[in-house]
C-alpha positions in Angstrom: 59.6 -82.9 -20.0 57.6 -81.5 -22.8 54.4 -82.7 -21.5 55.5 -80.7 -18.3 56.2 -77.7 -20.2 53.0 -77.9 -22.3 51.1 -77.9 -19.2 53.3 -75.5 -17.9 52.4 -73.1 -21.1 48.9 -73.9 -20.8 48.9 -72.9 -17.3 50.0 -69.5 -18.4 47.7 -69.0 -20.9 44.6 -69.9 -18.2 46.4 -67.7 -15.9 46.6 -64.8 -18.6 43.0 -65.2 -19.3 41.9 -65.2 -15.5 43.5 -62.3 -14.7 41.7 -60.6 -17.9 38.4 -62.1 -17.1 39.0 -61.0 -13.5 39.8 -57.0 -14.3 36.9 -57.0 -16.9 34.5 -58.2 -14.0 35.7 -56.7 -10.9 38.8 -58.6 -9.7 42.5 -58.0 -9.9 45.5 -59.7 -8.9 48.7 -58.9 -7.4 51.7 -59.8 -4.7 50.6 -60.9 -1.6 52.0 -57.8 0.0 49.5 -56.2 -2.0 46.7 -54.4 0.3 43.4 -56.0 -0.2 40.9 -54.0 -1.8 37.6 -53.5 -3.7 36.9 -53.1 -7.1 34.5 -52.2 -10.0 34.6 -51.6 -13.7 33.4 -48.0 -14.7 30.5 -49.1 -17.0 27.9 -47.0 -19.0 24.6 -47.3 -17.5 21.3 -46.1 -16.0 21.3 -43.6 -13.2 18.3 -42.4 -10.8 19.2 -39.8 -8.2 16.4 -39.3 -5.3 16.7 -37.0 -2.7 14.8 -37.3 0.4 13.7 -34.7 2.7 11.4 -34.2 5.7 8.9 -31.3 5.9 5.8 -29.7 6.8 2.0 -29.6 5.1 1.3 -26.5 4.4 -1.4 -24.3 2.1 0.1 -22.5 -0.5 -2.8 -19.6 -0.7 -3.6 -17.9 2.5 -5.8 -15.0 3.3 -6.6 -13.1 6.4 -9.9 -11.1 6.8 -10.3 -7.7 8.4 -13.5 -5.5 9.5 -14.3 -3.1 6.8 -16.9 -1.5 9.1 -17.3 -0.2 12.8 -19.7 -2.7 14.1 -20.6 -5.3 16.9 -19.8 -9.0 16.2 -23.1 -11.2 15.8 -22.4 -14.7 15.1 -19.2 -16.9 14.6 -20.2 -20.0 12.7 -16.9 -21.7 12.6 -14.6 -22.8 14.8 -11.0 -22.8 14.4 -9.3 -25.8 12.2 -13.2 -26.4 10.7 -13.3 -27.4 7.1 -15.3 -24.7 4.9 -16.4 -24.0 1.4 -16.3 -21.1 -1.0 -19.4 -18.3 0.1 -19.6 -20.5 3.3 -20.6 -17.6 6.2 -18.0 -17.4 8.7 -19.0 -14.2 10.0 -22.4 -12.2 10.8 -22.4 -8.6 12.4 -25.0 -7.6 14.2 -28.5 -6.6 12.4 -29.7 -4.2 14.8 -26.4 -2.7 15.1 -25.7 -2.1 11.4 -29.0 -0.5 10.7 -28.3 1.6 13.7 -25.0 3.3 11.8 -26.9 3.3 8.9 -29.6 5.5 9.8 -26.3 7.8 11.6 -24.7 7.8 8.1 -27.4 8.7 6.5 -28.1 11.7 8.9 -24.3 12.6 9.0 -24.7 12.9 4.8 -27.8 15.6 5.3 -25.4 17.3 8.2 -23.0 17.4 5.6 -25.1 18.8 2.4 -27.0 21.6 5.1 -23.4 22.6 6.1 -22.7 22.8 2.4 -25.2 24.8 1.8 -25.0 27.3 4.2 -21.5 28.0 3.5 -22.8 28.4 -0.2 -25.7 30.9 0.8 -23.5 32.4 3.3 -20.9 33.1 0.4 -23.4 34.9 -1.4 -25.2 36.7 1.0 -21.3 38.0 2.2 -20.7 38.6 -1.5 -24.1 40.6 -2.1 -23.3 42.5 0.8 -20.1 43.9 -0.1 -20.9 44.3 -3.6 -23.6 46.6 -2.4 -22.0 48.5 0.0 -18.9 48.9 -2.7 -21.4 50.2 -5.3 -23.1 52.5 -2.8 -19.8 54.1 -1.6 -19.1 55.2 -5.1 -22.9 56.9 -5.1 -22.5 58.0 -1.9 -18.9 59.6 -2.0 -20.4 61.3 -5.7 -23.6 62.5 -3.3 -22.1 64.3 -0.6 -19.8 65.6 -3.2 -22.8 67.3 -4.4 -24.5 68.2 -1.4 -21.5 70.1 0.1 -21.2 71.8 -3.5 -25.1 72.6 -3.1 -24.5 73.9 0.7 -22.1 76.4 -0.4 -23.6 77.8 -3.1 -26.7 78.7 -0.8 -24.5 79.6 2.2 -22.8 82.1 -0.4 -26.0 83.6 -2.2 -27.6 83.6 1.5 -24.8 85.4 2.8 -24.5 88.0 0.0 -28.4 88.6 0.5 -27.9 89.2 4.0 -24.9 91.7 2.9 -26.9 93.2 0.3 -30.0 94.2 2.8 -27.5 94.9 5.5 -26.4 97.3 3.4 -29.4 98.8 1.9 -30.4 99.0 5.6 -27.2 101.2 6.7 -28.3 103.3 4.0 -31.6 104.0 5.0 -30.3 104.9 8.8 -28.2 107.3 7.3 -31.5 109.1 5.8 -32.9 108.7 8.7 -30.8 110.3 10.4 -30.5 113.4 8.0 -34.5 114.0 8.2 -34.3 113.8 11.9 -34.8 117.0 12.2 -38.1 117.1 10.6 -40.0 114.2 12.3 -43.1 114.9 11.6 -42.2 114.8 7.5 -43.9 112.4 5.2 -40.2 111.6 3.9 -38.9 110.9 7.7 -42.2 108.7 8.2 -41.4 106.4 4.8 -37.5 106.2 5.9 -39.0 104.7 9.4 -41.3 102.2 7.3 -38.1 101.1 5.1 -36.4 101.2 8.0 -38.2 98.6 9.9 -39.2 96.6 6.3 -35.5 96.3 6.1 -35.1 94.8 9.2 -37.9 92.4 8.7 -36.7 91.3 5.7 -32.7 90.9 6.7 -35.0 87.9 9.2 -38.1 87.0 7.1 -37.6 87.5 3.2 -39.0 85.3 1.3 -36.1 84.0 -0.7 -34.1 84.6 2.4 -36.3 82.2 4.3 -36.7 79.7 1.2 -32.9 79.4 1.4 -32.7 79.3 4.9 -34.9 76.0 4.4 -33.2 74.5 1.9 -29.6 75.2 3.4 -31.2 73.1 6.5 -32.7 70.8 4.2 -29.0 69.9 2.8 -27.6 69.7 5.8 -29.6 67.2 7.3 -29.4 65.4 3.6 -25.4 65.2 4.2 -25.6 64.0 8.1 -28.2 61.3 6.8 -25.6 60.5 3.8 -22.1 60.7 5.6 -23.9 58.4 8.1 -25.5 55.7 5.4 -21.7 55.9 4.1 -20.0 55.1 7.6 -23.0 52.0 7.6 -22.0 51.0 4.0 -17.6 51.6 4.8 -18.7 48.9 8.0 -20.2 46.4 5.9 -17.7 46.6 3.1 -14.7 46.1 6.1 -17.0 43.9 7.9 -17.8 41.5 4.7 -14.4 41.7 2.7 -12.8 39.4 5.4 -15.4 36.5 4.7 -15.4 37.0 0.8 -15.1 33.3 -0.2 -12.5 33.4 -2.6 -12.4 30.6 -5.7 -9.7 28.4 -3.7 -12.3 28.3 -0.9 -15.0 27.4 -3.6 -12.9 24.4 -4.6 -12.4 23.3 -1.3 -16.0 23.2 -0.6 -16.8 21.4 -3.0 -13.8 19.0 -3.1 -14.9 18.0 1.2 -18.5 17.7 -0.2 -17.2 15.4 -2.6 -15.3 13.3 -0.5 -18.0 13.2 2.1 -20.7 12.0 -0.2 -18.2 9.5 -1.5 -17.3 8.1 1.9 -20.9 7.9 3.2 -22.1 6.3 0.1 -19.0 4.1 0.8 -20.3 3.2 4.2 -23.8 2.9 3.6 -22.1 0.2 0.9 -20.3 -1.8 3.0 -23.1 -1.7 5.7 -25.3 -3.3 3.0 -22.7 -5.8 1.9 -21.8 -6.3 5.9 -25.6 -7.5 6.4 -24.6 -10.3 4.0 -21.7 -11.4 6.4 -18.4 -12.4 5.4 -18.0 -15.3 3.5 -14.8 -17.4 2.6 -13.5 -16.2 -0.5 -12.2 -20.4 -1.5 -12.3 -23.6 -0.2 -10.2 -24.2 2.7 -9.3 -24.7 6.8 -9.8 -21.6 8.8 -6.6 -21.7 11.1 -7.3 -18.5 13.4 -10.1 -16.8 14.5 -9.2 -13.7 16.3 -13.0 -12.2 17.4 -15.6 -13.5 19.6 -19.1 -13.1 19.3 -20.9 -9.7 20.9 -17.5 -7.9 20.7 -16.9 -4.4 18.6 -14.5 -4.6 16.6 -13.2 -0.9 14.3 -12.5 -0.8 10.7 -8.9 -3.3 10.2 -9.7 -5.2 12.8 -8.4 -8.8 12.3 -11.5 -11.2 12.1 -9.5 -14.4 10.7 -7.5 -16.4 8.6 -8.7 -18.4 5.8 -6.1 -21.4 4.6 -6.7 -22.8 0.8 -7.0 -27.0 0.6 -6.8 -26.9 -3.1 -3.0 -25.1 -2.8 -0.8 -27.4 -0.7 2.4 -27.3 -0.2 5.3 -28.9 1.2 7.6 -26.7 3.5 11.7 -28.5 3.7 14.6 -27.7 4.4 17.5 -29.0 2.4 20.9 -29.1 3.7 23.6 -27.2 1.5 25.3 -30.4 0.1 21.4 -31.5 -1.4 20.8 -28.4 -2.7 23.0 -28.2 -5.4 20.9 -31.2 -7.6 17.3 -29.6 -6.7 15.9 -27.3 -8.7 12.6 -26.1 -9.6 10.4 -28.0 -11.9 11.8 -31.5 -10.8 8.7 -33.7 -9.8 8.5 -35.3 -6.1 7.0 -38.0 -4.1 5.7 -37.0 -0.9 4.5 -39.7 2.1 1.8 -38.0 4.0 -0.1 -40.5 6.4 1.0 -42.9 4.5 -0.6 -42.0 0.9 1.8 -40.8 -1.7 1.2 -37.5 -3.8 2.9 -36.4 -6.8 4.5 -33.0 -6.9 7.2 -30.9 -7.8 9.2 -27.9 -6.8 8.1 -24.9 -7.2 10.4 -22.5 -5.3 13.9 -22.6 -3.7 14.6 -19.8 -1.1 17.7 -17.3 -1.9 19.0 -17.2 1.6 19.9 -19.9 4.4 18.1 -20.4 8.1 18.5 -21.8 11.1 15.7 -25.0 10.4 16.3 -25.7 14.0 18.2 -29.1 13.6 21.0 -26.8 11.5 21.4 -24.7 9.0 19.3 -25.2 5.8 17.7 -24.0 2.7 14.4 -24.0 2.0 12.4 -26.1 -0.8 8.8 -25.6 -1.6 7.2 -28.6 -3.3 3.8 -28.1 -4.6 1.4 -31.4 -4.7 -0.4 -32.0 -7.9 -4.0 -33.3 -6.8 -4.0 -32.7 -2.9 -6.3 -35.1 -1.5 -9.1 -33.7 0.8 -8.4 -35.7 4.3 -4.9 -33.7 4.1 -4.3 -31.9 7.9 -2.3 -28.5 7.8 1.0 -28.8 9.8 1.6 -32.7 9.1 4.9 -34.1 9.0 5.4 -35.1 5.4 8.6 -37.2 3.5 9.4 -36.1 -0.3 11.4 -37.4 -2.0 12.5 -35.0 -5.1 13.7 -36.8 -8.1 16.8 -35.0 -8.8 17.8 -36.8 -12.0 16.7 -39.9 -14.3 20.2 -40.3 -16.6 20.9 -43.2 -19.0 24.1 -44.4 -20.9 26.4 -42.5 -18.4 29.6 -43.4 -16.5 29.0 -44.3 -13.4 31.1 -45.6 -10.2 29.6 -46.4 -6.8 29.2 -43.6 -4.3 31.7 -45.2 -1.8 34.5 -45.4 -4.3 34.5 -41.8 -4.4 37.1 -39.3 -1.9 37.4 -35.6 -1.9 40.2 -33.2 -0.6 40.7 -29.7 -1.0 41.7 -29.8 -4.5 38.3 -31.7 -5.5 36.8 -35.1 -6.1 39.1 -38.1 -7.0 39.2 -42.0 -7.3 41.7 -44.9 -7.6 42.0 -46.8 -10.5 44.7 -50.1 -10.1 46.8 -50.0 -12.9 49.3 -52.8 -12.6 49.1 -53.4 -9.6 49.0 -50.3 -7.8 46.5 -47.4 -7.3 46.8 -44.6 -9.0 45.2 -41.1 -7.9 43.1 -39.5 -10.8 40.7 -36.7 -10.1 37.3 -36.3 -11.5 34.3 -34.9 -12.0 31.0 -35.8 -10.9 27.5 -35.1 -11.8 24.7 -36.2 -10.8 24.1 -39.1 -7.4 22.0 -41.1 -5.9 22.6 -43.6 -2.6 24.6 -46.0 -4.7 26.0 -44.5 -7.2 27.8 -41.3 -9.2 27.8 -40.3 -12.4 31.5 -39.1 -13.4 31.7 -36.7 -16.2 35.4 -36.1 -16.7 38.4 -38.0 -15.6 37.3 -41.7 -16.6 36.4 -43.7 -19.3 34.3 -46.8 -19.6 36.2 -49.7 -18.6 38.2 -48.0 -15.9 38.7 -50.3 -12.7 38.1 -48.1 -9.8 39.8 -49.4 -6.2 39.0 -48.4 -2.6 38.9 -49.7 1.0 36.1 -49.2 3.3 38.2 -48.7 6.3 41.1 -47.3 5.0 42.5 -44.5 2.7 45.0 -45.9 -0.2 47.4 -43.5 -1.4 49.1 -42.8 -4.9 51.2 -45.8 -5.8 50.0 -47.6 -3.2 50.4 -51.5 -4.1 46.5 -53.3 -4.5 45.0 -57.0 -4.9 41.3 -56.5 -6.2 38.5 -58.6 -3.4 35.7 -59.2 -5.1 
């Protein structure tokens, strides 16, 4: 009986230690109406999160060429997805053509400076014009001033002669008359003489005469000055209208300046043209939009120029993922089955349709491309999200969420009991758990079914 009951006491002590040993490593016991599920020990450990996405190659520097120049198309010496290298020609214009324009430039330039300068010495010559007639009027109007002030003077003394002989004239016919009567007189003969001098003189006296001539003199001096002023009054009205003002100065010579600036500019980029264009870097020309023997007009699109030293890797990153990537984490991406290093070096700000569903995209940016890459590749990355140690972790498939957040089950005697967590970082395994356990915790779950608060548990191992 006691030997029974020792063995019965050591029984209970191995069971006691079992069913430790079992909930330190994973196992737990209970009634075999208990539901059967799995278990593990939260435990402080290691945890490497990887997150793996598909994209596209990509260059990460890109440049597309345009015509600086109206010209004809000589030579192509690519072809579309060739390989070139920096100062490489790609494009030749025509010789022939571009001397052509040349010589037209330069001949537009001396149209330009000839039209200049006639509007200069047409300036001036209006200017000279109007400043001449403008000074003559003042002379002339001062002139006839003068002239008519010199016409009346004579017309006046010529006209008081006249009245004075008249007179003197009227006189001697009355003394004629009173010695009438004694023709043959000496006195009646010397009134006849005056008489007739008189007469002659009223016509022919010298000062009479002289004034006579210089009365006609003035007059035709006033038609010829009243007519030089209606010449000069034309040429003032006629001139005043193209007087070119210092706001048309200005803009003379601002259009002469920007013509000699844009022909010096052209005769430039024909001389830089003759050189053809050259790639700018190393890279894959993707497009060529010209063909040879075509004319093509200043921003014409000639082609585009895709860098090999700048790769990138194009994704699109569901909105569950996108939460753990950010930029600056590193990357390993698959392409024809070599692995690159990278990292991420942008994360777009908006969502797209990526054609499979809605996603985000993730730029990752290789470190040392290799030169056999191909633009538009498929490509696998797979970012490295996180690389934790000495944290709390559970595995992945231990872990439910419902509307109120993220939770586990941890069997406490017996039975599962609902505590809610939080998580950081994951990876296809495992979860770290920030808040809500502690090390030691035995987390419960069922693969094919949900356990509920309280619900009884026997721990499978």
């Amino acid at each position: 009986m006691i030997r029974f009951v020792k063995n019965k006491k050591i029984m209970v002590i191995i069971s006691s230690a079992l069913i430790a040993a079992l909930a330190i490593t994973g196992y737990s016991v209970s009634t075999n109406a208990a539901m059967s599920v799995n278990a593990y020990t939260a435990d402080k450990g290691s945890l490497e999160s990887d997150i793996e996405v598909n994209g596209t190659v990509e260059s990460g520097r890109d440049k597309v060429y345009y015509a600086d120049i109206d010209a004809r198309i000589g030579n192509i010496h690519i072809k579309e997805g060739d390989f070139v290298k920096k100062g490489d020609i790609i494009i030749s214009y025509d010789q022939e053509d571009l001397e052509r324009m040349e010589t037209m430039t330069n001949l537009e330039a001396k149209a330009d400076l000839g039209s200049y300068n006639n509007s200069i010495q047409t300036g001036n010559r209006n200017a000279g014009l109007y400043s001449e007639a403008k000074k003559n009027l003042a002379v002339l109007d001062q002139q006839i001033t003068d002239t008519q002030e010199a016409i009346t003077r004579i017309q006046s003394s010529l006209a008081e002669r006249r009245a004075s002989l008249a007179d003197f004239g009227a006189k001697l016919q009355v003394s004629l008359i009173d010695w009438a009567d004694k023709p043959d007189s000496e006195e009646y003969e010397n009134l006849q003489k005056l008489v007739q001098t008189n007469a002659y003189e009223q016509q022919y006296a010298d000062d009479i005469v002289s004034m006579e001539q210089e009365l006609n003199s003035l007059n035709v001096q006033l038609a010829d000055l009243k007519e030089y002023k209606a010449e000069m009054t034309s040429q003032k009205a006629s001139t005043v209208m193209n007087l070119m003002t210092e706001g048309a100065k200005e803009q003379l010579e601002a259009v002469k300046e920007a013509n000699d600036i844009s022909n010096e500019e052209k005769i430039a980029d024909y001389n830089e043209a003759k050189e053809g264009i050259r790639a700018d870097f190393e890279g894959i020309v993707t497009e060529v939009n010209v063909i040879e023997g075509s004319s093509v007009s200043r921003g014409t699109k000639l082609f585009t120029l895709k860098s090999t030293a700048d790769i990138i890797i194009i994704s699109s990153v569901n909105k569950y993922d996108i939460v753990n990537i950010e930029v600056g984490q590193t990357a390993t991406v698959n392409i024809k089955k070599k692995d690159y290093q990278g990292k991420v070096t942008r994360i777009e700000r908006m969502t797209k349709d990526s054609g499979t569903g809605t996603g985000i995209g993730v730029e990752i940016a290789l470190d040392v491309p290799g030169e056999d890459i191909i633009l538009g590749l498929e490509a696998k990355s797979k970012i490295h999200t996180s690389d934790l140690s000495e944290v709390i972790r559970i595995p992945l498939e231990a872990l439910s969420e419902d509307e109120e957040g993220s939770y586990v089950f941890v069997a406490e005697d017996g039975k599962a009991v609902k505590e809610f967590v939080e998580c950081g970082s994951r990876n296809e395994d495992m979860v770290e758990i920030k808040e809500g356990l502690s090390e030691g915790s035995l987390v419960v779950w069922k693969e094919s079914q949900e356990l509920t608060d309280g619900m009884g548990v026997k721990v499978n191992k």
